[in-house]
PLY file of the C-alpha trace (Angstrom):
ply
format ascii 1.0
element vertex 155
property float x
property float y
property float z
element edge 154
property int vertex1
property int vertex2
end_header
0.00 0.00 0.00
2.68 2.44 0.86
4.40 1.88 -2.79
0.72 3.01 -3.92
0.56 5.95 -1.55
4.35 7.00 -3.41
2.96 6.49 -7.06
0.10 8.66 -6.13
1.81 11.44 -4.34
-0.15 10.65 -1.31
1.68 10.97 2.05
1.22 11.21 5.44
-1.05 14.62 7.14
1.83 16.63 8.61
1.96 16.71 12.12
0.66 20.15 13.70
0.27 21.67 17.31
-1.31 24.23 18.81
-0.77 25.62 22.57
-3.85 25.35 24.07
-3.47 28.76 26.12
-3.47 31.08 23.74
-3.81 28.90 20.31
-0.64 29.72 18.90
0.88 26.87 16.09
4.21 25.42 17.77
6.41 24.82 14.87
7.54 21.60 14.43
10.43 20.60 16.77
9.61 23.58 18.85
7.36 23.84 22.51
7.50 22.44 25.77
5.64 19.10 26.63
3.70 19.26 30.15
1.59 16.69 32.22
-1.85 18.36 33.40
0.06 18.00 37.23
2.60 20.34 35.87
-0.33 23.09 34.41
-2.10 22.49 37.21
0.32 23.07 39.81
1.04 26.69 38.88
-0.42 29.82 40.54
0.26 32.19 37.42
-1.44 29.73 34.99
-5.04 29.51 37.87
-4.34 33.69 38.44
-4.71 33.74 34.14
-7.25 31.51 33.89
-9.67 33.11 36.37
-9.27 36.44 35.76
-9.81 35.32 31.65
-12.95 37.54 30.24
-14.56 34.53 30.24
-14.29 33.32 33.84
-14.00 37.10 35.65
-17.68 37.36 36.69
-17.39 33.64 38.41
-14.40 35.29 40.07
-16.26 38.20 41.16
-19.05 36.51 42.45
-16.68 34.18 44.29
-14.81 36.52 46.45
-18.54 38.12 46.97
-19.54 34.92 48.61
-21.55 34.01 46.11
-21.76 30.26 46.07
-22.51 30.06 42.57
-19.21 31.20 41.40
-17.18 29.32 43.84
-19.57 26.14 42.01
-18.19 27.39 38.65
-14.64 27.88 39.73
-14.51 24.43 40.82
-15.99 22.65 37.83
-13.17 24.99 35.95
-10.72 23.31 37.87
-12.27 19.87 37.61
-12.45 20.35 33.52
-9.03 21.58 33.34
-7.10 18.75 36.18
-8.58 16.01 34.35
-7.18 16.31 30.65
-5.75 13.29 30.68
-3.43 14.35 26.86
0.10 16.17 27.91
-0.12 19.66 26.58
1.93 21.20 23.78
3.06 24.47 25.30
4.33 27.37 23.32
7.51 29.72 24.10
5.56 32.71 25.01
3.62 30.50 27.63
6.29 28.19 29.20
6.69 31.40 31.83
3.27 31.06 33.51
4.54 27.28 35.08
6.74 28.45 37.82
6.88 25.00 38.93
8.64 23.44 35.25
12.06 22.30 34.42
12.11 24.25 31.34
15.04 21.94 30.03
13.23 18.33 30.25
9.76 19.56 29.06
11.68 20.48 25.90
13.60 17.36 25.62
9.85 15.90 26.21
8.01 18.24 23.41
11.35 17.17 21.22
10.37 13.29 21.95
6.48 14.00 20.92
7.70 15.57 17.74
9.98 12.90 16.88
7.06 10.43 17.78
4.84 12.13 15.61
2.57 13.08 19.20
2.36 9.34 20.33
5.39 10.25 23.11
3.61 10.50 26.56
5.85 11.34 29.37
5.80 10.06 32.54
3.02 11.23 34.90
0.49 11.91 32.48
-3.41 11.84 32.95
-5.58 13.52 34.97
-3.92 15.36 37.53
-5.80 13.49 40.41
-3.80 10.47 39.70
-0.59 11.73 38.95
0.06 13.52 42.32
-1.05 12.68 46.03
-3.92 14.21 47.09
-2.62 16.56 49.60
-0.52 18.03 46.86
-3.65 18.14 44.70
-6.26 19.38 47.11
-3.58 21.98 47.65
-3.51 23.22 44.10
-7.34 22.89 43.99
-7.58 24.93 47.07
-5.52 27.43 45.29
-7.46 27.40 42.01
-10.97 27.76 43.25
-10.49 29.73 46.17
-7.81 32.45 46.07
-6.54 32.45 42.00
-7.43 35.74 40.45
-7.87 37.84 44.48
-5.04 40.10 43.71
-6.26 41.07 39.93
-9.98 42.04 41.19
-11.45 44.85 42.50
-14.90 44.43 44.62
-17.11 47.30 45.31
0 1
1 2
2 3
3 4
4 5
5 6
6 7
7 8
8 9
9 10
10 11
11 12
12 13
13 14
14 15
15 16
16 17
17 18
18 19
19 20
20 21
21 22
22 23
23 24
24 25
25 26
26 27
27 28
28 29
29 30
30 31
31 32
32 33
33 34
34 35
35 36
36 37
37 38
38 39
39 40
40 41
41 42
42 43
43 44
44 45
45 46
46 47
47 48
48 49
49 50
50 51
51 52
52 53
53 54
54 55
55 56
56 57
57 58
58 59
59 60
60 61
61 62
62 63
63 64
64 65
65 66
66 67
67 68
68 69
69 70
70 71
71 72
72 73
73 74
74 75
75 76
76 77
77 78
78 79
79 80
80 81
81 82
82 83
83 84
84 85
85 86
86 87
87 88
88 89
89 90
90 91
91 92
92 93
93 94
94 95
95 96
96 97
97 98
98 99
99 100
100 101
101 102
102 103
103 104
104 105
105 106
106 107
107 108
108 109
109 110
110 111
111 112
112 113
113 114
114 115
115 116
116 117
117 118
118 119
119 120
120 121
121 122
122 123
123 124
124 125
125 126
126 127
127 128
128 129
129 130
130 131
131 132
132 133
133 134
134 135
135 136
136 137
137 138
138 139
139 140
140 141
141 142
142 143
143 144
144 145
145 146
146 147
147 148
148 149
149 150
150 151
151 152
152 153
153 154
């Protein structure tokens, strides 16, 4: 079949990624593979994330005591901690994961690439499995209760 595939010019799709922060193509050979553990376990990434346009009035209404935006803030941490893919992460947002050996998640991203994305490094998953759960209610704690305090203003 693959002589075929030759005689008719047909070849494989090429290999593309996108970082999922800000939707940026990551040129081939380029980026920084993380584990959802590693997004997840960075205050600058939650502070981002719940001050986004999108997510500011669940923010508001959080530090208002309302409950129904410390409900929403939790199932935003729930969606995002259980993407159980590693993430293709771009130069310009390798900064917000405090937490990241810079070094090995490129050696990792370099892997996927040369895998053509099957390379999965170790720790993967959800991030519920891949740390302890002290560690993770920790980060949760974080996310849905204090991420995005010092970017709001409540009147």
């Amino acid at each position: 079949m693959a002589f075929f595939d030759k005689l008719l010019g047909k070849k494989k799709p090429e290999l593309k990624a996108r970082c999922p922060i800000t939707r940026e193509p990551i040129e081939s050979g380029f980026g920084y593979l993380l584990t959802t553990s590693q997004i997840i376990a960075s205050k600058k990434y939650w502070d981002m994330i719940m001050t986004e346009p999108e997510t500011m009035s669940y923010t508001v209404s959080h530090f208002k005591n309302v409950a129904s935006g410390t409900q929403m803030r939790n199932m935003i941490f729930e969606k995002y901690s259980n993407i159980d893919k590693p993430w293709m992460i771009s130069d310009s947002c390798i900064n917000l994961f405090e937490n990241v050996d810079k070094k090995s998640a490129r050696e990792n991203a370099r892997k996927w690439w040369e895998h053509a994305g099957q390379f999965i490094p170790e720790q993967s998953g959800p991030a519920s499995n891949a740390l302890d759960t002290q560690t993770f209610q920790v980060w949760k704690d974080y996310a849905v209760l204090e991420a995005g305090r010092s970017r709001i203003v409540l009147q």
